[in-house]
C-alpha positions in Angstrom: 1.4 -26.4 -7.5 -1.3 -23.9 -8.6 -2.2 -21.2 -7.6 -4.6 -18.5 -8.2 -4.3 -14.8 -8.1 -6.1 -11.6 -7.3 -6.8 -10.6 -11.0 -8.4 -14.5 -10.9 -5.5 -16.0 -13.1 -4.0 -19.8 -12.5 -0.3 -19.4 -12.6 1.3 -23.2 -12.1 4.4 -24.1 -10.4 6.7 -26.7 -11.3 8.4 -26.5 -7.7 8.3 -23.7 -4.9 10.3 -20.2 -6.5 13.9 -19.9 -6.1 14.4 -17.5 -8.0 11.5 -14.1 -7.1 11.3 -10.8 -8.2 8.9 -8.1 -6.5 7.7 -4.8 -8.1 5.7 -4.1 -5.0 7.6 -2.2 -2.5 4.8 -3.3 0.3 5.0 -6.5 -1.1 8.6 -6.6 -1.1 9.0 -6.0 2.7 6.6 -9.0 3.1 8.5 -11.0 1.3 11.6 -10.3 3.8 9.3 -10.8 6.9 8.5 -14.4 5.5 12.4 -15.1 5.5 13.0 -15.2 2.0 16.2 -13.7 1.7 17.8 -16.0 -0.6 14.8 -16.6 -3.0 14.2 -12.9 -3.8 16.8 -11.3 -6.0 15.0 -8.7 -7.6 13.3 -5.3 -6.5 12.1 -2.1 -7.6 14.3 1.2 -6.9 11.2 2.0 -4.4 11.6 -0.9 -2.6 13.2 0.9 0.6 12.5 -1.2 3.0 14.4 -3.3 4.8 17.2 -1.1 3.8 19.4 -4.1 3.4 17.6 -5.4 0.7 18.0 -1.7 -0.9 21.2 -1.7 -0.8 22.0 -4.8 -1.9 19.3 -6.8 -4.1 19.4 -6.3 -7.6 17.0 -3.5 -9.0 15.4 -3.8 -12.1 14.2 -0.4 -12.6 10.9 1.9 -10.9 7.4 0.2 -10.4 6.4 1.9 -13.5 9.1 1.6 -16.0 10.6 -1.8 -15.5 14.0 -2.5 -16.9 12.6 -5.8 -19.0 16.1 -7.1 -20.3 17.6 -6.8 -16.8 14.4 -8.7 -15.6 15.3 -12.1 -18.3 18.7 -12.0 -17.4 18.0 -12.8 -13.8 15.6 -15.9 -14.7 12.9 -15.6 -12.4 10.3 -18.3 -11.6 8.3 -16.2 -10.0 7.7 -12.6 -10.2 5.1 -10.6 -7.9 3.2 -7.8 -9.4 0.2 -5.4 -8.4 -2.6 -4.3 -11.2 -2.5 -0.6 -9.4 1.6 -0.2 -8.9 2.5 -1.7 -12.2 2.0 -0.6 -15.7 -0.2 -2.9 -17.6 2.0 -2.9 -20.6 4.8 -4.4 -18.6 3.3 -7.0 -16.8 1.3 -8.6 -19.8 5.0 -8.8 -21.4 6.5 -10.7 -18.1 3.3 -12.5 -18.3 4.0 -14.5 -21.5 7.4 -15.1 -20.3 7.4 -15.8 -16.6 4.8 -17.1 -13.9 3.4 -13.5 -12.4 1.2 -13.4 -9.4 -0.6 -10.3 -9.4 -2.3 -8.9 -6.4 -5.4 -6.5 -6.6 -6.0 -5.1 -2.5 -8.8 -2.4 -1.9 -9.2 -3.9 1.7 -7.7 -5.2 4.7 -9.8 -9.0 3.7 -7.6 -8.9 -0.2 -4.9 -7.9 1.5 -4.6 -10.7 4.1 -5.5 -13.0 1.2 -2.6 -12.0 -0.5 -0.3 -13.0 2.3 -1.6 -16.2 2.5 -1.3 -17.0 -1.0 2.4 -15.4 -1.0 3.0 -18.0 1.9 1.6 -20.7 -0.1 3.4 -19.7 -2.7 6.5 -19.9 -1.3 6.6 -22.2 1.1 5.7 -19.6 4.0 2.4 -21.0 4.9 3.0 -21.5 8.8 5.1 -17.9 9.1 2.2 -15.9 6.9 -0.2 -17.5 9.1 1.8 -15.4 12.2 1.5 -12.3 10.0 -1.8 -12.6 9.5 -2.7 -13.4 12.6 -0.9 -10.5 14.9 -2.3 -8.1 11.9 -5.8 -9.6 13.0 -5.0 -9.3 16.7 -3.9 -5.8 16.0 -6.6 -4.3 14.6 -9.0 -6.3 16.8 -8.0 -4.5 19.7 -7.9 -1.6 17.8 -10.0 1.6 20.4 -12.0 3.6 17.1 -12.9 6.9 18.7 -16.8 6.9 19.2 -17.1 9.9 16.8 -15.7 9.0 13.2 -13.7 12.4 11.9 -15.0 14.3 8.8 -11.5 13.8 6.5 -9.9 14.8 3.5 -6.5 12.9 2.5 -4.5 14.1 0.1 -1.6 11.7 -1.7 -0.8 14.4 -4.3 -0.5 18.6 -4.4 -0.8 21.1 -7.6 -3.3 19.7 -8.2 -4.2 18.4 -5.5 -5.5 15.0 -5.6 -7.5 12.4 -2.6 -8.9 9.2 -2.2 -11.6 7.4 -3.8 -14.4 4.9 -1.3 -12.5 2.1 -3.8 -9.1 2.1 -2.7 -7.0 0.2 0.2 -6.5 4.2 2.0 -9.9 4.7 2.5 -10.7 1.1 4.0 -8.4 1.3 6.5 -9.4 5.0 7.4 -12.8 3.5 7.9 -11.5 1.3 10.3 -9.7 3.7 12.1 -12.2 6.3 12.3 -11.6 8.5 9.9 -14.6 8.9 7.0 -13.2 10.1 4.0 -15.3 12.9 2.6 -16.2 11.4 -0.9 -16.0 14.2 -3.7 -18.1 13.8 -7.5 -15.7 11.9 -9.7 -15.3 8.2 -11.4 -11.5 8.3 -10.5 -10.1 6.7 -7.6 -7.9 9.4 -7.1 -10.1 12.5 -7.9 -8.7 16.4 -8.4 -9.9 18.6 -5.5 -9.6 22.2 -5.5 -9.5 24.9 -2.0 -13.4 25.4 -2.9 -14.1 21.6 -2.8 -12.6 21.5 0.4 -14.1 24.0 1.9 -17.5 22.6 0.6 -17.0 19.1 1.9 -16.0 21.0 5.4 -13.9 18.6 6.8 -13.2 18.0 10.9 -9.5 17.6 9.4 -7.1 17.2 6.8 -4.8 14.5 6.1 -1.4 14.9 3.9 0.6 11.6 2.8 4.3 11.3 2.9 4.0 9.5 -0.1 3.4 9.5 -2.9 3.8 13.3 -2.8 6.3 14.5 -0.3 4.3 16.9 2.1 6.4 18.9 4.4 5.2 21.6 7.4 5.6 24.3 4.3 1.8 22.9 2.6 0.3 22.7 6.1 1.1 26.3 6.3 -0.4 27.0 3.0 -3.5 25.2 3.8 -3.7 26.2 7.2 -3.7 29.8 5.7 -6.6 29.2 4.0 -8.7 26.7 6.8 -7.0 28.5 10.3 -9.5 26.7 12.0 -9.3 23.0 10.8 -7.1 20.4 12.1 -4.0 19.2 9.4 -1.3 16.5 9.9 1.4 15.4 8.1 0.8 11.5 8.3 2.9 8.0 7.0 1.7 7.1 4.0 3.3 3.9 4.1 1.5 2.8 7.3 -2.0 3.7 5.3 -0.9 2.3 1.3 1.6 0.0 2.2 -0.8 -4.0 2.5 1.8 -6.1 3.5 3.7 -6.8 6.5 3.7 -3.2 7.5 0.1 -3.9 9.0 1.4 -5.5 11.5 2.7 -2.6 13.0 0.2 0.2 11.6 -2.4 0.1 14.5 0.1 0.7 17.0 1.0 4.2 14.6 -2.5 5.0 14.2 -3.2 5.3 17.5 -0.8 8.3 18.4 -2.3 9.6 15.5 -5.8 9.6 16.5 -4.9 10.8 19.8 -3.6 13.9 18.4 -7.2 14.5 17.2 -9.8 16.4 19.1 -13.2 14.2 18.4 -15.9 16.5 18.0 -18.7 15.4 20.8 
């Protein structure tokens, strides 16, 4: 069997993987939605949910710094990576060792692709087809408000950082009608200062759980220095996570746009 990833690499498989490891924490979840709870017996120390898996799966360090020799000791024959989550270093290591399937998701479209390859993959075709198609369904039915919000969502503080028109946050934002205010910068996470802010004059301001932890105690500070503008501590993972978890995000963004005044 061959398949062929997101970075556009064929990885071949003698037979389907018995043996998986994810460094994806979004990724991981998926992979315990498509019932693989035998196969997978490596994870990252981020991979938090389900909390079963947590506890009990072998972890083989952070998404960042993998613990290599821990990874060859537990003879994978499949191992799922991301080009964003992972550390190029790393993964081109594992590469010449193992068969790696790397995903690369700035959309909703990539990331439905990458659950039906991870079903092909694994022998999950029928149940990734279900994913995929209540995720569909989901955001189908999905009621944008008529006016798209002015936003500014920030994943990081001192300094504070945002979102870039190129990454997965900022699709489904779109789609949920939110418009990101873009800001002057070739990263896709740019710096942003008070001023910047202020400039962009935003209808509201977004702060991620993760990967920063925001708490009441920065909307305080920020509402100190915008008393007028609208700021909400949000779930990150129902915004960054691409797996799974989009089955259930719609249903979370809409109590969050109903907390929202839309500007008429």
């Amino acid at each position: 069997m061959t398949s062929v990833d997101q970075l556009q690499r064929q990885i071949t498989f003698k037979a389907i993987p018995k043996r998986i490891i994810s460094l994806v924490p979004s990724q991981t979840e998926l992979l315990f939605d498509l019932g693989l709870e035998d196969e997978v017996i490596g994870i990252t120390k981020f991979c938090v949910h389900p909390k079963q898996w947590f506890t009990q799966k072998t972890r083989v360090g952070g998404t960042k710094q993998i613990d290599l020799e821990k990874v060859v000791s537990l003879k994978p024959d499949l191992i799922i990576a991301n080009k964003e989550e992972n550390s190029l270093g790393d993964i081109t290591w594992l590469m010449e060792r193992f068969p790696v399937w790397v995903s690369d998701i700035e959309n909703l479209i990539e990331a439905q692709a990458m659950i039906n390859s991870i079903g092909e993959i694994t022998g999950k075709t029928e149940r990734a087809g279900e994913i995929n198609q209540k995720i569909t369904s989901q955001f189908s039915s999905f009621k944008k408000p008529e006016n798209h919000l002015k936003a500014v969502y920030l994943i990081w503080n001192n300094p504070m950082m945002t979102i870039a028109s190129n990454t997965f946050i900022f699709d489904l934002m779109h789609r949920i009608g939110f418009e990101q205010i873009q800001f002057s910068s070739a990263s896709r996470y740019p710096e942003i200062s008070m001023q910047d802010i202020k400039q962009a004059a935003p209808n509201c301001i977004l702060l991620s759980s993760e990967p920063f932890p925001f708490k009441q105690k920065h909307i305080d500070q920020l509402q100190f220095h915008f008393p007028s503008l609208a700021i909400e501590l949000v779930d990150g993972e129902y915004f960054s996570w691409y797996g799974s978890r989009l089955m259930e995000a719609p249903k979370y963004f809409n109590t969050l746009v109903d907390r929202f005044k839309v500007p008429q």
